[in-house]
C-alpha positions as CSV (number, residue, x, y, z in Angstrom):
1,X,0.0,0.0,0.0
2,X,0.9,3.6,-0.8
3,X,0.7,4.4,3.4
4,X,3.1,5.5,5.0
5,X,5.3,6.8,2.1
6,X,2.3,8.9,0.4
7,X,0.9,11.2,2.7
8,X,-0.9,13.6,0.9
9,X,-1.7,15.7,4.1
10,X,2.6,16.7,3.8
11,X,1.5,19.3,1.2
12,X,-1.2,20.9,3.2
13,X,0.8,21.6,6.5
14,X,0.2,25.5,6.0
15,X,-1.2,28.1,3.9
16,X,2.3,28.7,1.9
17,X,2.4,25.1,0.9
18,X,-1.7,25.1,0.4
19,X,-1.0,27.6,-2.0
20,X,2.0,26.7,-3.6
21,X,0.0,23.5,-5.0
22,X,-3.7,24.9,-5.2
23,X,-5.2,24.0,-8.6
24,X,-7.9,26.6,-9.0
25,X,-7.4,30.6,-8.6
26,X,-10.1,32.8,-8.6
27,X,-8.8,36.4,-9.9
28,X,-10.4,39.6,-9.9
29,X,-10.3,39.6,-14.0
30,X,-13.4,36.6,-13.8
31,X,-15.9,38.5,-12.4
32,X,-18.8,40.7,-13.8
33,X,-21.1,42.6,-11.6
34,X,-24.2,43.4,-12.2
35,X,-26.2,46.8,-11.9
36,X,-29.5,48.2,-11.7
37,X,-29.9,51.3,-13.4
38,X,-33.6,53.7,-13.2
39,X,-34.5,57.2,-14.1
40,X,-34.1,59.8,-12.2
41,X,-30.4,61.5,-10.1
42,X,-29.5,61.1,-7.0
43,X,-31.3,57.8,-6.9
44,X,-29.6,54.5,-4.5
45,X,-32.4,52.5,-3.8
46,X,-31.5,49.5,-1.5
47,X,-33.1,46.2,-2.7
48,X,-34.4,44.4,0.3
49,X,-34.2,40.7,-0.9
50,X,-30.5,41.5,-2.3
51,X,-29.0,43.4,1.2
52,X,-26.3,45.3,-0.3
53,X,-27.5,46.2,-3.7
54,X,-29.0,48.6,-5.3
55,X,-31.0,50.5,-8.0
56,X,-29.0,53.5,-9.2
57,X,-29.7,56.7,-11.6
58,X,-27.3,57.4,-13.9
59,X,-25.0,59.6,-12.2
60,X,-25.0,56.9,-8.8
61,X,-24.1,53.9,-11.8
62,X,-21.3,56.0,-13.3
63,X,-19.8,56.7,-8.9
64,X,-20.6,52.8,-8.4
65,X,-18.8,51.6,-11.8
66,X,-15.8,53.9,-10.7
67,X,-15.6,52.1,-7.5
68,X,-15.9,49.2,-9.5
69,X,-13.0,49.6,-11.7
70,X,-11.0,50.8,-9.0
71,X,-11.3,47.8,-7.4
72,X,-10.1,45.9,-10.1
73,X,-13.6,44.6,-11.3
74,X,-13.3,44.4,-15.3
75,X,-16.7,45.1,-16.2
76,X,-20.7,45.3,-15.2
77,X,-23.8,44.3,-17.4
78,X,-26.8,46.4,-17.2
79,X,-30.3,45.4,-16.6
80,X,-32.7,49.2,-17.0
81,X,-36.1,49.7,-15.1
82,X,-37.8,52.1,-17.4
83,X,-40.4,54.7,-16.1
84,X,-42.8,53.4,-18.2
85,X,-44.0,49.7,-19.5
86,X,-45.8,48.9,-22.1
87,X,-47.0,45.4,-24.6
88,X,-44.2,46.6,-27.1
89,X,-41.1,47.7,-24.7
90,X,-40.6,50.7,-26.6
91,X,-38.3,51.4,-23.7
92,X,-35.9,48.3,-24.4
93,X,-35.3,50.0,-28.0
94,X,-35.4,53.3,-27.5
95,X,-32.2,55.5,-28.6
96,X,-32.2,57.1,-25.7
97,X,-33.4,54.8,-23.4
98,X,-32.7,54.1,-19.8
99,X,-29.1,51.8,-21.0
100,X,-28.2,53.0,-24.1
101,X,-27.8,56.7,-21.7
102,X,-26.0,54.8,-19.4
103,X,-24.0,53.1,-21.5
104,X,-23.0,56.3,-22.7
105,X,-22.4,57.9,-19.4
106,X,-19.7,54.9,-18.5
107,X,-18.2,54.6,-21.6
108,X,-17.6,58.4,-21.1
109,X,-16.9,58.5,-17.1
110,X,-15.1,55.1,-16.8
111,X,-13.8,54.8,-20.2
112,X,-11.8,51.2,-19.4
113,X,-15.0,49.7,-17.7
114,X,-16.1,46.4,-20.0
115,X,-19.9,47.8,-20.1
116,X,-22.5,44.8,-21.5
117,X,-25.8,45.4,-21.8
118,X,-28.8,42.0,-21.7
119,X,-31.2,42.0,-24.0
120,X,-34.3,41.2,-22.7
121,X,-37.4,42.8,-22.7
122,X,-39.0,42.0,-19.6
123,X,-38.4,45.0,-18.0
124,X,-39.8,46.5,-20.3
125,X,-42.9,45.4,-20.8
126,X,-46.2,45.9,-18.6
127,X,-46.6,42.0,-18.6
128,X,-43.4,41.3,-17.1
129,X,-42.8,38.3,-20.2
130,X,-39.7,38.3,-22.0
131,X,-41.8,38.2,-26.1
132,X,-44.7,39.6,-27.7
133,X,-47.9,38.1,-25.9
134,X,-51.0,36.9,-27.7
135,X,-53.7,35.7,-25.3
136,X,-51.3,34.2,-23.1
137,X,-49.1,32.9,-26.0
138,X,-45.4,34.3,-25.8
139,X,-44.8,34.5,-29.7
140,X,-41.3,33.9,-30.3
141,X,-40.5,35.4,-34.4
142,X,-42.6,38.3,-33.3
143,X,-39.8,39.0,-30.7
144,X,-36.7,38.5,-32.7
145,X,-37.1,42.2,-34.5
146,X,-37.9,43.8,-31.1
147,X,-34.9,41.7,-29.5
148,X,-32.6,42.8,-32.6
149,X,-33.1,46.5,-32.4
150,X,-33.0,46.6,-28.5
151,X,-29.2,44.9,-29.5
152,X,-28.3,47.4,-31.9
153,X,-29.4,50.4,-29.4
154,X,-27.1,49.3,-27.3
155,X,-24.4,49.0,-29.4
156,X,-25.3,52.0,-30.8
157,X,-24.1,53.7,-27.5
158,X,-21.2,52.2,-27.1
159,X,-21.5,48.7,-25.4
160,X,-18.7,46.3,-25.8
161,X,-21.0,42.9,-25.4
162,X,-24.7,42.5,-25.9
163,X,-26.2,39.4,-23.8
164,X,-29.5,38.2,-24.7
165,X,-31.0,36.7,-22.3
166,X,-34.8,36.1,-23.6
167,X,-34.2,32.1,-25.0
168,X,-36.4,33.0,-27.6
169,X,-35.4,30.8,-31.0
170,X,-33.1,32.3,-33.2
171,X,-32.3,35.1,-31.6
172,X,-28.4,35.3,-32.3
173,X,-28.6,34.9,-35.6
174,X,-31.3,38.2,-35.9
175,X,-29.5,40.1,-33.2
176,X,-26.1,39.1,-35.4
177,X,-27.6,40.3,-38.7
178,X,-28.7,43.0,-37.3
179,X,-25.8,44.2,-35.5
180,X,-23.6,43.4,-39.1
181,X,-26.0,45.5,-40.9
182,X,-25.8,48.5,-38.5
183,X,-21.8,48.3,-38.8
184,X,-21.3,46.5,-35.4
185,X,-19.9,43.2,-36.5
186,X,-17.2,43.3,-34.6
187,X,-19.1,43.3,-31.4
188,X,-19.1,40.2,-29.6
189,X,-22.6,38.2,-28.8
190,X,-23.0,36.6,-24.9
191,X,-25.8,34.6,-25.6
192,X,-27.7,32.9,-21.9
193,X,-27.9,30.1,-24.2
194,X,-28.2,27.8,-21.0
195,X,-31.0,29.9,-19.1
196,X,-33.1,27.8,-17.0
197,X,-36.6,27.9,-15.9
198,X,-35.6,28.1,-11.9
199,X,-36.9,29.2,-8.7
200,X,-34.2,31.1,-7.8
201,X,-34.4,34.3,-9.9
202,X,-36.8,35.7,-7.5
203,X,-35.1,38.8,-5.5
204,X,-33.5,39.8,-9.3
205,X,-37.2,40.0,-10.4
206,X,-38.3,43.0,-7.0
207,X,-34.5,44.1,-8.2
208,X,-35.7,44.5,-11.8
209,X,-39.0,45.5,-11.2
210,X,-39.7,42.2,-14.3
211,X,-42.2,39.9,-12.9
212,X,-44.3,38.5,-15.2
213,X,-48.0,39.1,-14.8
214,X,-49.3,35.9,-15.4
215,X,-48.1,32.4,-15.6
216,X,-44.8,31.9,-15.9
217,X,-41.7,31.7,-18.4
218,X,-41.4,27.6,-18.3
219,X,-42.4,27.7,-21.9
220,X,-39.3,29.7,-23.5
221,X,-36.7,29.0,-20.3
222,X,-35.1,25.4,-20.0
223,X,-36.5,22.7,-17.7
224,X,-34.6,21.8,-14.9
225,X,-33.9,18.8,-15.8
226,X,-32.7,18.5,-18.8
227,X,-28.8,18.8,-19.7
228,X,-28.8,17.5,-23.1
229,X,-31.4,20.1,-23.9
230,X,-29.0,22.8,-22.8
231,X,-26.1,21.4,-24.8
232,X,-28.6,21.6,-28.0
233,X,-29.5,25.5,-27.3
234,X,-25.5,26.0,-26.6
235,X,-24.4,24.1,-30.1
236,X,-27.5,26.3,-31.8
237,X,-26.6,29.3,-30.4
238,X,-22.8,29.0,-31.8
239,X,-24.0,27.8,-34.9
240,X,-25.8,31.6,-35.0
241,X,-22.9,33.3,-34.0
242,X,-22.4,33.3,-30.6
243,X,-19.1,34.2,-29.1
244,X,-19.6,33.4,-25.8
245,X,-22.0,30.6,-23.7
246,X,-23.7,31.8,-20.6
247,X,-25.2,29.2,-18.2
248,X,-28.0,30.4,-15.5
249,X,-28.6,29.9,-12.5
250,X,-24.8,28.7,-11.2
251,X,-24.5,26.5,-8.4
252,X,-27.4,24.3,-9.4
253,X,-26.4,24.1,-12.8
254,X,-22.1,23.5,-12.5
255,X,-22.5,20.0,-14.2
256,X,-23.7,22.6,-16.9
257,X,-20.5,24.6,-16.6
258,X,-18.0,21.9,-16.8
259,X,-20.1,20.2,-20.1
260,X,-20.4,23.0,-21.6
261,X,-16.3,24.0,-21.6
262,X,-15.7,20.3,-22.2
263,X,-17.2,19.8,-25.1
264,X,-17.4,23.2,-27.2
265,X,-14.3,24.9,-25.7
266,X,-15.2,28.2,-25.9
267,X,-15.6,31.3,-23.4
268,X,-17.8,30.4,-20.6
269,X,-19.9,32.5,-18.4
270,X,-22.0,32.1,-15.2
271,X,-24.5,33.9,-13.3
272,X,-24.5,33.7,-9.9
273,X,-28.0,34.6,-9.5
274,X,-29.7,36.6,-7.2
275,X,-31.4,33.7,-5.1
276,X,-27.9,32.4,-4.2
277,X,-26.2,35.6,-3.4
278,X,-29.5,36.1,-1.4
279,X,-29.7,32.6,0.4
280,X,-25.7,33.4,1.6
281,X,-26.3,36.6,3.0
282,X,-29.0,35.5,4.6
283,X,-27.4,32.9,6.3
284,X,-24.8,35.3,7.1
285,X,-26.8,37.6,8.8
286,X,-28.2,35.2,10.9
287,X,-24.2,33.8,12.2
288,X,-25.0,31.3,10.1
289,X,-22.3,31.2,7.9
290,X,-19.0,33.4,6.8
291,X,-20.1,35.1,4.4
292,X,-16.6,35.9,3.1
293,X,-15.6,32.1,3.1
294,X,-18.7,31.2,2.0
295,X,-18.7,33.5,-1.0
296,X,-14.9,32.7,-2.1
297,X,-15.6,29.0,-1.8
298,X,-18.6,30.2,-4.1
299,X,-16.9,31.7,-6.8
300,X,-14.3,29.2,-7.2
301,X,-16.4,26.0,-7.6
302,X,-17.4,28.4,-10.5
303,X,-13.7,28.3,-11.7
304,X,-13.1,24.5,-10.7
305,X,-16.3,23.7,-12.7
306,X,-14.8,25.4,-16.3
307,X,-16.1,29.2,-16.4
308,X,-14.0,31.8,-17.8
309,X,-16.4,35.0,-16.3
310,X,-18.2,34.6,-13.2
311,X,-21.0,37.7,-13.4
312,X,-21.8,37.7,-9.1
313,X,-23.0,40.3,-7.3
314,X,-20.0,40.3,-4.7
315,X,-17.6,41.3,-7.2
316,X,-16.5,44.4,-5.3
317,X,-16.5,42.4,-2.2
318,X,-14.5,39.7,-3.7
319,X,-12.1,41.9,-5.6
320,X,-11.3,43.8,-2.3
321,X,-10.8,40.5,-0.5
322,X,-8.9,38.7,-3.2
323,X,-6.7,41.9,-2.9
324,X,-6.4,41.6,0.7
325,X,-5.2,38.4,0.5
326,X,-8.3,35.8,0.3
């Protein structure tokens, strides 16, 4: 037997040779965060279910993304919360719409930020769905134009990476013709090609002000359940023109992750979605957990498991422990 001689224990005597031989390293350079941005100045409106974030005007985003980038964080995607809703979400669109202003005001303000924008529309719309509704029917070709131009809007303004996020069919392929049309073909496509139907989007949804009015989005997002499903959407999605692969939620979903970068090997994002970051902090409030340790131990299962970008909402936290020392 390989006892006494092998003791694998000899390289984990102390933190100097724990690192020396660690195998995963989460960096400040993965992670994403994610921002709220609404009308109005002067405007930091804590979100109860998500204790720590917030929805910001404009001119709060731009003194957030600063902090941001002065942390180290590489970039933010934006999700807007228009003043107004309506069955077309005019607002997702519109030239000078809640995102394409702010994109404008980072890409001005914090010039080296990575700004994305998703492209969704159910902010945007006074059902709270992410297509065109008939009835009750979410009508998916119907969508595609309204998804395409909300793309182009944003690129339009200046965004470095348009995410859509509505798993309608086809979408990257319109949203790429589109954006090639409109002279943006160099701008990259992060399709949420692995978006599942799950029941831990819920403190996003009060964040985003985008739940949906009736039913539910089970027919358009992926069922639980079902991983080769997600590796079809992910092979169509790059067939469209996808440059990167998003999977949602993240810790539910890591088999998802590692698949994913095994078999296509190509850029690989995760969300670490609201209802996690919510259940942690929860527990951490109550002495539950560390919520540091916790966090960190978080992130890099994401790494271990094969993602390239982790988009989290404790980027800032983790940037400033990961600089501190872990």
């Amino acid at each position: 037997m390989a006892y006494p001689i092998t003791r694998l224990r000899r390289l984990r005597r102390n933190s100097a040779l724990r690192a020396l031989v660690r195998e995963t390293e989460v960096t400040v350079g993965d992670l994403i965060q994610p921002l709220f941005v609404r009308e109005g100045t002067r405007q930091r409106r804590p979100i109860a279910s998500m204790p720590g974030q917030f929805q910001l005007s404009v001119d709060e985003l731009v003194k957030e993304a600063a902090a941001l980038a002065q942390a180290g964080v590489p970039g933010v995607i934006l999700f807007g919360i228009p003043d107004r809703k309506d069955a077309k979400a005019t607002g997702a669109y519109a030239a000078n719409g809640i995102v394409p202003r702010a994109v404008r005001a980072l890409k001005k303000e914090v010039p080296g930020l990575l700004v994305i924008t998703d492209v969704c529309l159910c902010e945007y719309m006074s059902h709270g769905h992410c297509g065109i509704v008939r009835g009750q029917e979410i009508l998916n070709d119907p969508t595609l134009a309204l998804l395409a131009k909300a793309a182009v809007a944003s690129a339009d303004a200046g965004a470095d990476i348009v995410a859509p996020s509505d798993m309608m069919d086809g979408r990257v392929s319109v949203i790429r013709a589109a954006l090639d049309k409109q002279g943006h073909a160099e701008l990259p496509i992060m399709s949420y090609a692995a978006k599942f139907s799950s029941a831990f989007y819920g403190p996003f949804r009060d964040a985003a002000e985008s739940a949906p009015q009736f039913g539910d989005r089970k027919t358009y997002q992926l069922d639980a359940a079902n991983a080769a499903e997600a590796l079809r959407e992910v092979a169509q999605d790059l067939a469209e023109g996808a440059d990167i692969i998003m999977v949602k939620p993240g810790l539910p979903y890591l088999d998802l992750v590692w698949r994913v970068k095994e078999r296509f090997q190509v850029p690989v994002a995760v969300y670490n979605v609201s209802g996690e970051y919510a259940m942690l902090k929860a527990a951490a409030q109550n002495g539950w957990l560390d919520e540091k340790a916790a966090a960190l131990e978080t992130l890099t299962a994401f790494k271990r498991a094969g993602a390239d970008i982790i988009f989290t909402y404790w980027a800032k936290a983790a940037a400033n422990w990961l600089r501190a020392g872990g």
